[in-house]
N, CA, C and O atoms as CSV, one atom per row, in Angstrom:
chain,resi,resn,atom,element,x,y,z
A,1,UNK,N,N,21.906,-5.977,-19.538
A,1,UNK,CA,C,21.215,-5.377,-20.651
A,1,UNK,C,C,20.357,-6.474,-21.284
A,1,UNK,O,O,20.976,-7.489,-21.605
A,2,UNK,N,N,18.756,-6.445,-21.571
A,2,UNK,CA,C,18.261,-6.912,-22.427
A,2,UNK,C,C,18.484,-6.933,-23.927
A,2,UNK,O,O,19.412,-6.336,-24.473
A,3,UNK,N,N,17.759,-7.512,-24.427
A,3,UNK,CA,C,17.794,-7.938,-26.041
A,3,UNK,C,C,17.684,-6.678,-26.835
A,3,UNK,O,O,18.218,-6.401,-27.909
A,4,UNK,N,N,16.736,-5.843,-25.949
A,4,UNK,CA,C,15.916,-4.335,-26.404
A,4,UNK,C,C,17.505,-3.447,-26.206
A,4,UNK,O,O,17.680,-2.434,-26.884
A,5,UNK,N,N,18.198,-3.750,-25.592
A,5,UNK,CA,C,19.290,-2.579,-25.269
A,5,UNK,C,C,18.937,-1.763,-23.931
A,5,UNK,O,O,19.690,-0.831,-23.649
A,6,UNK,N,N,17.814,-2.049,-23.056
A,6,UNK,CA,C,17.872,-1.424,-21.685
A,6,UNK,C,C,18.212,-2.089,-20.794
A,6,UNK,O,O,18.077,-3.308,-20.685
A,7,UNK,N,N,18.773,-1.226,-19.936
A,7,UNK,CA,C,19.391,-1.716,-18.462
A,7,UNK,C,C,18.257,-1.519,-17.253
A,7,UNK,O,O,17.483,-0.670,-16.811
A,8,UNK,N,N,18.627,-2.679,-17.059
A,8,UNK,CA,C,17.401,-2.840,-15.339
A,8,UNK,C,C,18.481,-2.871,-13.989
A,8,UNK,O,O,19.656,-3.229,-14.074
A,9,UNK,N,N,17.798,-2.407,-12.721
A,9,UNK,CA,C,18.786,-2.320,-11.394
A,9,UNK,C,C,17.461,-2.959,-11.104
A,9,UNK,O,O,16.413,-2.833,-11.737
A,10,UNK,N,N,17.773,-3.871,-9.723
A,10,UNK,CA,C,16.959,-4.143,-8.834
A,10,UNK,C,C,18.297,-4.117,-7.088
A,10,UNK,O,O,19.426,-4.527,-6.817
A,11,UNK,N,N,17.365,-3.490,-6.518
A,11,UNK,CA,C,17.674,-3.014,-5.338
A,11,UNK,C,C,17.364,-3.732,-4.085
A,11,UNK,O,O,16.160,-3.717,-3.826
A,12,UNK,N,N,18.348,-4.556,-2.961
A,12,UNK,CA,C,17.691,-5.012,-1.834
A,12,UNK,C,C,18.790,-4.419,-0.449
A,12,UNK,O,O,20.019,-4.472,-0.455
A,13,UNK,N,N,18.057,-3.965,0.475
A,13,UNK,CA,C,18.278,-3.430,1.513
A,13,UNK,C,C,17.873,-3.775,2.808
A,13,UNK,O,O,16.657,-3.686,2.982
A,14,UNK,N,N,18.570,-4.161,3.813
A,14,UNK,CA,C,17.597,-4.251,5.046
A,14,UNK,C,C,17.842,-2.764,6.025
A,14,UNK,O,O,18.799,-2.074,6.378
A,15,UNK,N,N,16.595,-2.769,6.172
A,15,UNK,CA,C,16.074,-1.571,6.862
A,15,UNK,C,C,16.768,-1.415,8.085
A,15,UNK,O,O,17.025,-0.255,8.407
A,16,UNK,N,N,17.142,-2.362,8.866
A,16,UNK,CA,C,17.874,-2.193,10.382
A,16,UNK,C,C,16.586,-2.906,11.211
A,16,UNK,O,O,16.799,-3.605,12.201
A,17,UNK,N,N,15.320,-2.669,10.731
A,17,UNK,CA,C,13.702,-3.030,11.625
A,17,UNK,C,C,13.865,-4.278,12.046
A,17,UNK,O,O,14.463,-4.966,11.218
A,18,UNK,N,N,13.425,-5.079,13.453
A,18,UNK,CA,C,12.940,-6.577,13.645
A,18,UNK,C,C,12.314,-6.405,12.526
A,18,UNK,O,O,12.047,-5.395,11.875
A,19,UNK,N,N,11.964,-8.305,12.269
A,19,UNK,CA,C,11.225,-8.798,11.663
A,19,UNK,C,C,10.316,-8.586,12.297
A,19,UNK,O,O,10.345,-8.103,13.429
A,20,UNK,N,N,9.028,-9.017,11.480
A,20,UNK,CA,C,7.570,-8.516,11.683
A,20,UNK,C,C,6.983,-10.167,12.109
A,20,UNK,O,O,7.038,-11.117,11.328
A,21,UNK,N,N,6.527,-10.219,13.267
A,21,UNK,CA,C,5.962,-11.477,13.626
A,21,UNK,C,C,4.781,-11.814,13.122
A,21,UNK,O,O,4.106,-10.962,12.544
A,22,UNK,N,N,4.386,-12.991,13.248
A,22,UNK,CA,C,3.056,-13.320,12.391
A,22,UNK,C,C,2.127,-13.151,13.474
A,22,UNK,O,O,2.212,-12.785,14.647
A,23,UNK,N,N,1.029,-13.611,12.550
A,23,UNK,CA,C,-0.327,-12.905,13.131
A,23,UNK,C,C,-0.902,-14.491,13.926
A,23,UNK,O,O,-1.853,-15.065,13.396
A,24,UNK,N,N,-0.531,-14.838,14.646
A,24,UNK,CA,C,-0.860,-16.175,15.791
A,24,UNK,C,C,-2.184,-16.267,16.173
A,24,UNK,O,O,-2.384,-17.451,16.444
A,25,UNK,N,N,-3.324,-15.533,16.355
A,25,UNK,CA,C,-4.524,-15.300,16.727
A,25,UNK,C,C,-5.131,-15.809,16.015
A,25,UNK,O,O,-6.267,-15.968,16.461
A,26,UNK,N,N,-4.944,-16.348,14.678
A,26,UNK,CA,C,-5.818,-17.074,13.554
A,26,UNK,C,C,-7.203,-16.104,12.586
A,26,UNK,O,O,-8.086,-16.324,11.757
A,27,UNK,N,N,-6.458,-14.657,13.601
A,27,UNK,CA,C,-7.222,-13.693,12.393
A,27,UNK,C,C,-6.322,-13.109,11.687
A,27,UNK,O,O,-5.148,-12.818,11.918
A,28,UNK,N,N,-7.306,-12.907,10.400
A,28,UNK,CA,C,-7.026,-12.048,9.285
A,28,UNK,C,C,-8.173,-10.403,8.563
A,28,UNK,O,O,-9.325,-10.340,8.994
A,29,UNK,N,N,-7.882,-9.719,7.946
A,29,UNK,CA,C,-8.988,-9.249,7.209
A,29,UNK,C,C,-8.032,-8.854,6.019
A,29,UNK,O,O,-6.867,-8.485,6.166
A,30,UNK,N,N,-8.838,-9.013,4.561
A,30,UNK,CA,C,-8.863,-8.191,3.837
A,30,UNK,C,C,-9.326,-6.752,3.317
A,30,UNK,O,O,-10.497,-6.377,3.376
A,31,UNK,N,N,-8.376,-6.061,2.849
A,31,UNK,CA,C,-8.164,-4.753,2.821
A,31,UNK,C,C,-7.812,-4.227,1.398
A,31,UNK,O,O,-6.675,-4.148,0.933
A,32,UNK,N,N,-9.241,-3.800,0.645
A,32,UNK,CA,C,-9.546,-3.165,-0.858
A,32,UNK,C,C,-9.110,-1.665,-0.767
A,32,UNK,O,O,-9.676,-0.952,0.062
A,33,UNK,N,N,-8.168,-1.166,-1.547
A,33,UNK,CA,C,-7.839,0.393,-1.550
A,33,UNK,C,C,-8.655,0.602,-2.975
A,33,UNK,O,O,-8.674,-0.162,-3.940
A,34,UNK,N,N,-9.089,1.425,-2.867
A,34,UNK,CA,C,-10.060,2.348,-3.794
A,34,UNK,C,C,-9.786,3.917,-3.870
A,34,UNK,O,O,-9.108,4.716,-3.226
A,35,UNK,N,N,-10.678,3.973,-5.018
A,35,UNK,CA,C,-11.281,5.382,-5.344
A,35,UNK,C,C,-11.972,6.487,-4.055
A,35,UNK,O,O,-11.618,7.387,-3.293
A,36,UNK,N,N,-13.327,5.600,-4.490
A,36,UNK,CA,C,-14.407,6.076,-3.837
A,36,UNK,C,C,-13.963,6.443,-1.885
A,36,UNK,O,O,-13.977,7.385,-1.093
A,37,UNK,N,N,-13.625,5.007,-1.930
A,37,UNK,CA,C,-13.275,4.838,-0.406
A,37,UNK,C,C,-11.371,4.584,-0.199
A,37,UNK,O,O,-10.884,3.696,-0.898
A,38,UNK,N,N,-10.643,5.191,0.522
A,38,UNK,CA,C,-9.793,4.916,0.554
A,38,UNK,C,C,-9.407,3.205,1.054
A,38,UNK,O,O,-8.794,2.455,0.294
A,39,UNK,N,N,-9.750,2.895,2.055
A,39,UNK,CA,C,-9.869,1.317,1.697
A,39,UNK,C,C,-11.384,0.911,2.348
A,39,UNK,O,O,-12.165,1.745,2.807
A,40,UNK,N,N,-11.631,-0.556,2.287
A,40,UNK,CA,C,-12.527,-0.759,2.613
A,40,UNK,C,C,-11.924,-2.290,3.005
A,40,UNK,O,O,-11.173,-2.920,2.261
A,41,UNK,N,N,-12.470,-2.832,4.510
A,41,UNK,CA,C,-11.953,-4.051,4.820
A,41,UNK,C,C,-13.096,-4.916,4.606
A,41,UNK,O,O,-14.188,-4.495,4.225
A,42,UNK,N,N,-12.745,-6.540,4.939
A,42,UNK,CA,C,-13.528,-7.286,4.556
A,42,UNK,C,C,-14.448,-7.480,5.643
A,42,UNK,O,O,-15.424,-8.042,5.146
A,43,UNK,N,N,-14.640,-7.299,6.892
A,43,UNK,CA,C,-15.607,-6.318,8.092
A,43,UNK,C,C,-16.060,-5.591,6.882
A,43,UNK,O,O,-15.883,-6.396,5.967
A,44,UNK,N,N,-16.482,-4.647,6.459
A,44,UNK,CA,C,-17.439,-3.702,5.868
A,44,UNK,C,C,-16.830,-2.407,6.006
A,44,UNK,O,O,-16.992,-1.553,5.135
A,45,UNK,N,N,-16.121,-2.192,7.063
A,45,UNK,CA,C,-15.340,-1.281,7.919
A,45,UNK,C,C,-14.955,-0.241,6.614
A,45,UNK,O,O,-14.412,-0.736,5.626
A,46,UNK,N,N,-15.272,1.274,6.659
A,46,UNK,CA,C,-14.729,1.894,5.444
A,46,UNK,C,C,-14.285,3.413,5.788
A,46,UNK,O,O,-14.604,4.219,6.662
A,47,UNK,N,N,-13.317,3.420,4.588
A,47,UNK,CA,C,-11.745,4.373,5.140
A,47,UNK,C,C,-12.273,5.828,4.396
A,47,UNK,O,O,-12.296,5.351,3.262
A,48,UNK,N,N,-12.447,6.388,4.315
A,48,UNK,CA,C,-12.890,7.747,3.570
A,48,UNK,C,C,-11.245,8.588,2.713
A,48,UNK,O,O,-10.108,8.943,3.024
A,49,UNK,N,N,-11.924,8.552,1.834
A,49,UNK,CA,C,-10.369,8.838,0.828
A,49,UNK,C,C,-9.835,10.761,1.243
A,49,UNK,O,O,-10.424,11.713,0.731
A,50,UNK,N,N,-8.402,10.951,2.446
A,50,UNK,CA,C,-8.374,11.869,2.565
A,50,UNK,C,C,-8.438,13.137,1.478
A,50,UNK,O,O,-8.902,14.228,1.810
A,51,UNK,N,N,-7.950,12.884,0.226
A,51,UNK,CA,C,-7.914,13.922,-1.078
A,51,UNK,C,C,-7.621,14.874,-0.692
A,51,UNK,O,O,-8.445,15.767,-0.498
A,52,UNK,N,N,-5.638,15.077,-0.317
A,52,UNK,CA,C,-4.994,15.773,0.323
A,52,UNK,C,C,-4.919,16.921,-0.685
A,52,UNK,O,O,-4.987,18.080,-0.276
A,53,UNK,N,N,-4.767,16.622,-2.100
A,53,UNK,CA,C,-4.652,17.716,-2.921
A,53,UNK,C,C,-6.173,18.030,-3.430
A,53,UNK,O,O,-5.926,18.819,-4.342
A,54,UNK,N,N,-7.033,17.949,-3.412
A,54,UNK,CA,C,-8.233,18.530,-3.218
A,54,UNK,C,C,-8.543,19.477,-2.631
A,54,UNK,O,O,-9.394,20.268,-3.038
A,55,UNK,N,N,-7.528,19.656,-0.888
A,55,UNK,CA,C,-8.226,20.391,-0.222
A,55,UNK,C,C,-7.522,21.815,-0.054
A,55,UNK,O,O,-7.897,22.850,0.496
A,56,UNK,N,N,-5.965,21.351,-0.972
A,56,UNK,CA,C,-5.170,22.625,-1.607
A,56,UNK,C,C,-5.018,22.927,-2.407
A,56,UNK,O,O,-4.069,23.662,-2.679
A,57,UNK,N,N,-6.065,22.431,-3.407
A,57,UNK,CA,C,-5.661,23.016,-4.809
A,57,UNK,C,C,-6.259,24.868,-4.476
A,57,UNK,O,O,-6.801,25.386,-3.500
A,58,UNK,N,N,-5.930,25.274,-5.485
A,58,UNK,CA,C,-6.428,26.745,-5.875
A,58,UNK,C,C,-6.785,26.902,-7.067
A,58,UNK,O,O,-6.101,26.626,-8.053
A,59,UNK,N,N,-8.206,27.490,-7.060
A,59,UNK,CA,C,-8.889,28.015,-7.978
A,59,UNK,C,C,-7.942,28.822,-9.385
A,59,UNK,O,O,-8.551,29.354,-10.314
């Protein structure tokens, strides 16, 4: 309990997954998630934002 009187949990779990190996090739890109564009990498490369509830909303 904090000073305020709330209680915090923090949670750690391993998934069962290998570890995730590194990236050895000496590439990278960065990767901007947005609005407009769902992401956009640092290539130029750009993701178009699906707007899953857009395409079910009802009038």
């Amino acid at each position: 309990m904090n000073s305020t009187g709330k209680y915090f949990a923090s949670l750690l779990f391993d998934d069962g997954l290998p570890d995730v190996k590194p990236n050895l090739e000496g590439k990278a890109i960065g990767i901007d998630v947005g609005l407009t564009h769902f992401a956009v990498t640092s290539d130029g490369s750009k993701f178009d934002n699906p707007r899953h509830l857009k395409k079910h909303e009802k009038n």
